[in-house]
C-alpha positions, 0 to 999 in steps of 0.5 A, a space after each residue: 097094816 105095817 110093822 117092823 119085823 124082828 130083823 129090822 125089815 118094815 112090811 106091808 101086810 094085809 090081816 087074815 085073823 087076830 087073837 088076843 090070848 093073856 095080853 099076847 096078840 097073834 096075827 095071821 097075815 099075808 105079805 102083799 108082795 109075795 101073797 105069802 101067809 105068816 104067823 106073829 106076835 104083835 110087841 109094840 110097833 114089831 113082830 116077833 116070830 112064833 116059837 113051836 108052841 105058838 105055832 101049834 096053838 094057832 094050828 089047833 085055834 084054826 082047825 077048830 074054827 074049820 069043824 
């Protein structure tokens, strides 16, 4: 999948996870380039960056689908 990140930059990625939650949708994905995994919110053809709380709500999603 490709997506324009939030400074402008078009990314290449490959989809680990999706979750829709109250019409937001987050993404787990790792950059083919650099093997990096990163977390988002998918608004149209962007990515926006996770705030604290976004982020926390996947950690505990993750943690639960582990158990």
């Amino acid at each position: 999948m490709i997506l324009q990140n939030s400074k402008g930059k078009v990314r290449n990625f490959q989809i680990i996870f999706e979750v829709e939650k109250k019409k937001k949708k987050y993404i787990v994905y790792q950059d083919i380039n650099t093997k990096n995994i990163y977390g988002g919110i998918v608004e149209g053809e962007k990515l926006r960056p996770l705030v604290d709380k976004e982020y926390l709500y996947l950690d505990k999603l993750v943690s639960m689908i582990m158990e």
